[in-house]
Each structure stands twice: as C-alpha cells, then as structure tokens.
C-alpha positions as CSV (number, residue, x, y, z in Angstrom):
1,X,32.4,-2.1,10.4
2,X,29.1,-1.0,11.7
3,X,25.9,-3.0,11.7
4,X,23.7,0.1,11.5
5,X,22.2,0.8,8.6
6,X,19.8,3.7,7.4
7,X,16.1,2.2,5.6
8,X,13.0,3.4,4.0
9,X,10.4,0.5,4.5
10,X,7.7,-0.6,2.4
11,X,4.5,-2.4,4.3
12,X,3.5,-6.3,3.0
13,X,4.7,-5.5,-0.2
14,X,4.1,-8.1,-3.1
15,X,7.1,-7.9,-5.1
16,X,10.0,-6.1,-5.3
17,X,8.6,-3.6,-7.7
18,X,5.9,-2.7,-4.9
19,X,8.8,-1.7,-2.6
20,X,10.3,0.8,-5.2
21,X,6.8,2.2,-6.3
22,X,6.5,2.7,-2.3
23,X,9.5,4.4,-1.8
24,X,9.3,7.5,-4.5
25,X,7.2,9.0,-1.9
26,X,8.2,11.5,0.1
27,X,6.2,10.7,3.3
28,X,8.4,7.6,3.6
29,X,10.1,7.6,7.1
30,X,13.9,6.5,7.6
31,X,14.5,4.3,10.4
32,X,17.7,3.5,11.9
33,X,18.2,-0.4,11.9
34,X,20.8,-2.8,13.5
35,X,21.3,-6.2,10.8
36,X,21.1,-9.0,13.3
37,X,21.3,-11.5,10.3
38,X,22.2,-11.6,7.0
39,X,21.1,-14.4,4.3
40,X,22.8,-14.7,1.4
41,X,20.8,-16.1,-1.5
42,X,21.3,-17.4,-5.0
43,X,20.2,-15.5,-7.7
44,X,17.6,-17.7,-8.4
45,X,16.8,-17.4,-4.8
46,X,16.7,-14.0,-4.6
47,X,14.5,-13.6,-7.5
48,X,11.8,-16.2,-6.3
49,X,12.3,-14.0,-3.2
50,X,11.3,-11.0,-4.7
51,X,8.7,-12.4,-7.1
52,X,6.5,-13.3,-3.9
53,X,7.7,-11.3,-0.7
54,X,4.3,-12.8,1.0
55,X,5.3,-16.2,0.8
56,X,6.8,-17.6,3.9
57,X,10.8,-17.9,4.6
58,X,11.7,-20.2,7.2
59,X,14.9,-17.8,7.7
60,X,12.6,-15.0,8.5
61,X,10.5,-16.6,11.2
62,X,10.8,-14.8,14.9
63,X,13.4,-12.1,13.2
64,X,13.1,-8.4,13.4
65,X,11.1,-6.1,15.3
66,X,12.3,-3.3,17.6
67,X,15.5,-3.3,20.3
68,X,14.5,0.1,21.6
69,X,14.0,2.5,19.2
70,X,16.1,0.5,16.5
71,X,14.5,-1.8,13.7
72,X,16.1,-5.1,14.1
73,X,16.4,-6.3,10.3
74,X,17.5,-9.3,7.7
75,X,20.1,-8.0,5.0
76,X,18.9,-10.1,1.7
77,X,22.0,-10.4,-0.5
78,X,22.8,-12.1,-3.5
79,X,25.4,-11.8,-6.8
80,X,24.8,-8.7,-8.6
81,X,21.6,-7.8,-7.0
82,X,20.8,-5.2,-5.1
83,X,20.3,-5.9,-0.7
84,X,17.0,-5.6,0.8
85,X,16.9,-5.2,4.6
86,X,13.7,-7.1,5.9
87,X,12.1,-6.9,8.9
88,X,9.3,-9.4,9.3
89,X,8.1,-8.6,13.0
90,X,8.4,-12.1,14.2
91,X,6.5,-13.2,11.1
92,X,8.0,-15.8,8.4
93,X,7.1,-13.6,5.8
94,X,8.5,-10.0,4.4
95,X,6.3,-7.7,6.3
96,X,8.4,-4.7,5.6
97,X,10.9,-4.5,3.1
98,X,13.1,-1.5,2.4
99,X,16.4,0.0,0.9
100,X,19.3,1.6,1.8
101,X,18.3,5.5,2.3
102,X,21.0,7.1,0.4
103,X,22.6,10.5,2.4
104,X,19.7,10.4,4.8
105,X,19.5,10.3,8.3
106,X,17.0,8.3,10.8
C-alpha cells in the first residue's frame, strides 16, 4: 500500500466548506504528498475540526512541509466522513487543507 497520495490544497481555510468553495477552481494545483501521519478522530472530533480549521491541534504541531519536492501531510479520518490531508507547515493549525484529486496527476 502506498503512502502517496494526489491533493488539491486549500490556503488557511475556516471551515471545511471554505476548502470545497476553493477547490471548484480550476487554477487549483495537485501536489503529490507522502502521509507521514494519520489521526483518526471521532465524529464529534472531526466536526469540531472542520467547524474551526484555525484553531490549534496539538497533533498538527511541527508536521508537514516539504521532503524534496513532496508535501509531507496529516490524513484526518473519521467514521463516515470524508479524509482531509493537512499540511500545517510546522504550524499547530490547518494551514492547508485539501482532498483527494480524483484521476489527476501531480
């Protein structure tokens, strides 16, 4: 199983419908990213989450950033939603925050 992944990235979004009103666009770049973590949340977790991606997440601090030319995210997961990769550039907060890019290539 691979831990490459293919993302389109919103910047600081608020909320999780910021990140989809950010990626309809077209100018949205793919990036190739390795998942060096994932955290698995509640629901109820993984709401609050996405209610206020500006808050700070003790699980994010000092993750992501670039190995090379590859984005070094955190997969969010929880029960029937759907995963985020994050990649909070050494911050504790969701800097970027992006979804799977369906079919498309880095």
């Amino acid at each position: 199983m691979s831990n490459n992944v293919s993302v389109r990235f919103a910047r600081k979004p608020c909320d999780l419908n910021e990140v989809k009103a950010s990626l309809r666009s077209s100018e949205v770049r793919t990036y190739e990213c390795e998942i060096e973590e994932t955290a698995e949340l509640s629901t109820e977790e993984y709401d609050a989450f996405t209610r206020l991606m500006y808050k700070n997440c003790h699980w994010l601090e000092g993750r992501g950033g670039f190995k090379k030319d590859v984005r070094q995210v955190v997969a969010v997961s929880a029960p029937e939603r759907e995963t985020l990769y994050v990649d909070p550039s050494g911050y504790s907060y969701a800097r970027y925050v992006g979804i799977k890019a369906e079919g498309e290539q880095p």
